[in-house]
C-alpha positions in Angstrom: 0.0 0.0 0.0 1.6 3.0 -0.8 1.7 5.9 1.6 0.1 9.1 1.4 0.7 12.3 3.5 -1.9 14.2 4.9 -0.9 17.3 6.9 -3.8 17.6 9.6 -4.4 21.0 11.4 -6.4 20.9 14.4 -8.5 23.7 16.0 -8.5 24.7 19.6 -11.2 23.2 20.0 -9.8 20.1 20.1 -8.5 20.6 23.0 -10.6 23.1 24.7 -14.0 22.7 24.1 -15.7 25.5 26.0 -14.9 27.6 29.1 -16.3 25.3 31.5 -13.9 22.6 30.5 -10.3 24.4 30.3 -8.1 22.7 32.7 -5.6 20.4 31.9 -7.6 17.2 32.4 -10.3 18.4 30.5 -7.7 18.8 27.6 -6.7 15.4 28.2 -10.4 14.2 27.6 -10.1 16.5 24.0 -7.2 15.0 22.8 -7.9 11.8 23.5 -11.0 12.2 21.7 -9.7 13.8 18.7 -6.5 11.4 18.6 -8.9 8.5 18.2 -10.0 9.6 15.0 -6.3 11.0 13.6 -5.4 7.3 14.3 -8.1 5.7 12.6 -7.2 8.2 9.5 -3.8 6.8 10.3 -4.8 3.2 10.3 -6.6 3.4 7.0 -3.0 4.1 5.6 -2.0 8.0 5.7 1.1 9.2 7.4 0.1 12.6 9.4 1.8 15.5 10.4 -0.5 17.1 13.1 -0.7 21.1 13.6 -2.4 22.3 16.3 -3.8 25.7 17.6 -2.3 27.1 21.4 -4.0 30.6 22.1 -5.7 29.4 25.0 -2.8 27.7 26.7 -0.4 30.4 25.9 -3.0 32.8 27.3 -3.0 30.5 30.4 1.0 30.7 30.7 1.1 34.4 30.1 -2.0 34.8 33.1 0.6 32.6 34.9 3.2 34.6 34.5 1.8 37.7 35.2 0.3 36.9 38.4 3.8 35.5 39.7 5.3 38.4 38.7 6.1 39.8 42.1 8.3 36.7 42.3 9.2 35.1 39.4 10.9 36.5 35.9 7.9 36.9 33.2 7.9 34.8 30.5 8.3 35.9 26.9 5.9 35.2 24.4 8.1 33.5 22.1 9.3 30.9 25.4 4.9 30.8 26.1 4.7 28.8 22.6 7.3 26.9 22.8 5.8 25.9 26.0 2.4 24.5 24.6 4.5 23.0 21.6 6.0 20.9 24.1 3.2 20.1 26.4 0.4 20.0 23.7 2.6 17.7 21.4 3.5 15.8 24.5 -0.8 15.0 25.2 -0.9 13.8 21.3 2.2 12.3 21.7 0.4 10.4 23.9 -2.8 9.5 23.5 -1.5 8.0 19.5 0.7 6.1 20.9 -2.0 4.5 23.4 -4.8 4.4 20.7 -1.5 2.7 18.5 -1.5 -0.1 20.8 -5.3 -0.7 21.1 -5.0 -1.2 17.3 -2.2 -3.0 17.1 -0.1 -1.0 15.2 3.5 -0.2 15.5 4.1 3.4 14.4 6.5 5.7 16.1 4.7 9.7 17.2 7.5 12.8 18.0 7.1 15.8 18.5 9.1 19.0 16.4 9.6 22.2 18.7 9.4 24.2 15.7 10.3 27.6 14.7 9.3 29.6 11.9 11.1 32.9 10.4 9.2 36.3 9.8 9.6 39.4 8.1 11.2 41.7 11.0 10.1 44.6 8.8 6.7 42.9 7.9 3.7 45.8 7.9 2.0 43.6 10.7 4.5 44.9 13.0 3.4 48.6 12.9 -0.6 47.5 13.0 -0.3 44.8 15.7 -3.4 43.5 15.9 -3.7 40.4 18.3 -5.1 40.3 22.2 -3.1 38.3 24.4 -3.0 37.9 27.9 -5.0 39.2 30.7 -6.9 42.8 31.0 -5.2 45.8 33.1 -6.3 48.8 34.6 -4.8 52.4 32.7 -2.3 52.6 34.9 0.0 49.2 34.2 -1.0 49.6 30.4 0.4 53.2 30.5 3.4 51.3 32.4 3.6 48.7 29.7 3.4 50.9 27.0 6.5 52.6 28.2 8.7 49.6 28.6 7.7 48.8 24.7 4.5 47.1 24.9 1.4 48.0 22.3 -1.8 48.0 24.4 -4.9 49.2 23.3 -8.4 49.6 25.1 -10.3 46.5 24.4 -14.6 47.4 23.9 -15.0 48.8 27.7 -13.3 45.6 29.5 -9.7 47.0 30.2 -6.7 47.8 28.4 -5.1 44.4 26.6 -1.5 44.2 24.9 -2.2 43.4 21.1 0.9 41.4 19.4 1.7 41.7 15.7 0.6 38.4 13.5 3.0 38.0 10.5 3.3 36.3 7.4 4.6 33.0 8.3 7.7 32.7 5.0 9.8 29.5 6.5 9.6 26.9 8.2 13.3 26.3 9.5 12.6 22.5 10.7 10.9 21.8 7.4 14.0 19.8 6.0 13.9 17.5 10.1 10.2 17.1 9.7 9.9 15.7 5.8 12.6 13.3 7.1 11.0 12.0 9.8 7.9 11.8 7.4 9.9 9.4 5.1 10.9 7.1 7.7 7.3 6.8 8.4 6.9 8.8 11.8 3.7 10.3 12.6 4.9 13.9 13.6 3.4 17.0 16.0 5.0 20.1 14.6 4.1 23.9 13.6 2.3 24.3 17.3 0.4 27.5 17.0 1.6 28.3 13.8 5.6 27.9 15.4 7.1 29.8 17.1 8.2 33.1 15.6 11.6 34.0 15.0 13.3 36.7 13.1 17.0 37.5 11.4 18.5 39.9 13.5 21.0 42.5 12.0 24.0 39.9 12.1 21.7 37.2 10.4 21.6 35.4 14.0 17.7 34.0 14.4 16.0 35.1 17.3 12.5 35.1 19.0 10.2 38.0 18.6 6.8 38.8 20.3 4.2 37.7 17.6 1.6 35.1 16.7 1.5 33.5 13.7 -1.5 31.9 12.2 -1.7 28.3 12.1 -3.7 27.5 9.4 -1.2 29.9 7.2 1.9 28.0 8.6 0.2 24.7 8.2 -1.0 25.4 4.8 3.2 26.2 3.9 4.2 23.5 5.5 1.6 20.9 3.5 2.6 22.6 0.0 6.3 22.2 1.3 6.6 18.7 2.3 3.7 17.7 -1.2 1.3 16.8 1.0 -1.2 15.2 -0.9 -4.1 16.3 1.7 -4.6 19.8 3.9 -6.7 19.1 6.2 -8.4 21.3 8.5 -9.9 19.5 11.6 -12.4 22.7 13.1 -15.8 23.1 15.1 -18.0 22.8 12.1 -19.1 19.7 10.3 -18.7 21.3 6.7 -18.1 25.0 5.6 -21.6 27.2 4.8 -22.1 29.6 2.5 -24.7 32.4 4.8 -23.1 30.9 7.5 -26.1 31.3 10.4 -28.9 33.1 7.8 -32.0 32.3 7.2 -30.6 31.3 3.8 -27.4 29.0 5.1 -26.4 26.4 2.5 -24.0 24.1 3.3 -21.3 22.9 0.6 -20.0 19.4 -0.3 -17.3 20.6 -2.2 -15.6 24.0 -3.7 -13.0 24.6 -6.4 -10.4 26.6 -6.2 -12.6 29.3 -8.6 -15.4 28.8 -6.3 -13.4 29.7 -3.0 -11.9 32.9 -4.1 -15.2 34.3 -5.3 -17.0 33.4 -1.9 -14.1 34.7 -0.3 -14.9 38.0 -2.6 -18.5 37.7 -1.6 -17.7 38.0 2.1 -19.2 35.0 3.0 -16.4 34.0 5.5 -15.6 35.5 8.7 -12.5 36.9 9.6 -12.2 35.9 13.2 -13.5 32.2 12.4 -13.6 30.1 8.7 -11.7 33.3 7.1 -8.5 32.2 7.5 -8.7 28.8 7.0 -10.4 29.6 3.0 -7.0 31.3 2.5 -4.9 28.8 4.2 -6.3 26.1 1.7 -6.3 29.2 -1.2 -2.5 29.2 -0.8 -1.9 25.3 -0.8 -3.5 24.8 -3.6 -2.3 27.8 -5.9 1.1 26.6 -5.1 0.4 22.4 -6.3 -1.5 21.3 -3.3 -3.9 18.5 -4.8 -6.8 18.7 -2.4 -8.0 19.9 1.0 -10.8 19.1 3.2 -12.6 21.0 6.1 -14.7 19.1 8.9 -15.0 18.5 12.5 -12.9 15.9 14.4 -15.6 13.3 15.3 -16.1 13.3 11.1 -13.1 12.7 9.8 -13.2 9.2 8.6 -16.5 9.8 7.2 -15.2 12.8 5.0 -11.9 10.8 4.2 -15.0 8.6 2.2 -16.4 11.1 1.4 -19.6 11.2 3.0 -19.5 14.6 4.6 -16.9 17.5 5.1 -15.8 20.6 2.5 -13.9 19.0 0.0 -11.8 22.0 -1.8 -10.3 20.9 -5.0 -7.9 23.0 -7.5 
């Protein structure tokens, strides 16, 4: 049987499902969840490179942080996601390897602490645009913008430091994870889109305050390593055209065509099924052969084809 690769981006809601079930057990009971059906897409023959979202957890750490501060150093955001790349890789890690063993099958899981270059001079950076961490009265914002943060008043509930979110343009572990691909290991990599680095003014890499999209960073990596599937593992069962209308139509299947002129149309939302459109856009304007959108507890069923968003070029 010959392999195929499928690069599989999860949502954070496969590991958080609601705010009554955030703490680390409860993500436990997520993962394990969703990693029962990534090894059934597994066992049916496809070698996976998970992706997964981390803006809760690295909200978590950074709440952490903050409220330690009187004690302990404060932890960079750059450190916060390589963090959840360890401990969220380390839960999939995990529950494969257990669900492996129920099934019988011998197949190695690692994890990739991966980091991914950006444009120090990308526009994101002077329009940061992102809410992270906790809210603060005016007083530490005015502090915080002094020692170089960018804070902005967030609708009437405090003042919240927004990080820039830019272009994601390399992966740098690409080369280690297409390797481990090839020898057939099932590999967690690209955690929250990776942690973002930059070339400094001696060409040295080094962290930087940012957040990178995942689905964007996913989407490179699938084109990158040929991936012959993108798949986007989210909270909805297929994608909708008047997503919540009266007039909501759900779709089966898209081309390429078809995506950019919804897209036009305005029929995704920016905060939610937005990005992911584009993600796929850009995997399959650069050779990616197809890509599928639908909830975890679905994915075998729209691997057959019996439910999902199938995009096709």
């Amino acid at each position: 049987m010959s392999r195929k690769v499928a690069v599989v981006a999860v949502g954070g809601n496969s590991l958080i499902k609601d705010a009554q079930h955030q703490t680390v057990p409860d993500q436990w009971d997520a993962a394990r969840e969703t990693g029962k059906h990534i090894a059934r897409m597994i066992a049916q023959g496809w070698d996976v490179v998970l992706t997964h979202g981390n803006g809760p957890q690295v909200g978590f750490i950074l709440r952490r942080s903050e409220l330690a501060a009187h004690e302990l150093h404060e932890v960079p955001l750059d450190s916060c996601v390589a963090d959840t790349q360890g401990a969220i890789g380390y839960m999939f890690q995990q529950v494969l390897m257990n669900e492996f063993r129920r099934m019988n099958m011998h197949k190695p899981v690692a994890t990739v602490v991966t980091q991914v270059l950006v444009d120090r001079n990308d526009p994101a950076f002077q329009n940061p645009t992102k809410p992270i961490g906790s809210f603060m009265d005016e007083a530490t914002a005015r502090r915080r913008m002094e020692e170089g943060w960018h804070v902005i008043e967030d609708a009437g509930r405090g003042w919240r430091r927004v990080v820039a979110s830019p272009r994601p343009l390399e992966i740098l572990e690409q080369d280690v994870i297409k390797t481990m691909v090839d020898a057939g290991i099932i590999v967690i990599a690209v955690g929250g889109g990776g942690i973002p680095v930059i070339r400094n003014e001696q060409g040295d890499l080094q962290g930087i305050a940012a957040v990178i999209d995942k689905d964007l960073a996913s989407s490179l990596l699938a084109r990158n390593i040929r991936a012959d599937l993108f798949l986007i593992s989210t909270a909805v069962e297929k994608v909708a055209l008047n997503f919540g209308q009266p007039n909501q139509v759900w779709l089966d299947r898209m081309t390429l065509a078809e995506a950019k002129a919804y897209m036009a149309e305005g029929h995704f939302k920016k905060g939610s099924m937005l990005p992911k459109i584009q993600a796929i856009i850009e995997y399959l304007e650069h050779g990616g052969k197809e890509a599928l959108i639908t909830n975890p507890e679905n994915i075998e069923r729209a691997l057959a084809g019996e439910t999902g968003t199938r995009i096709v070029p």
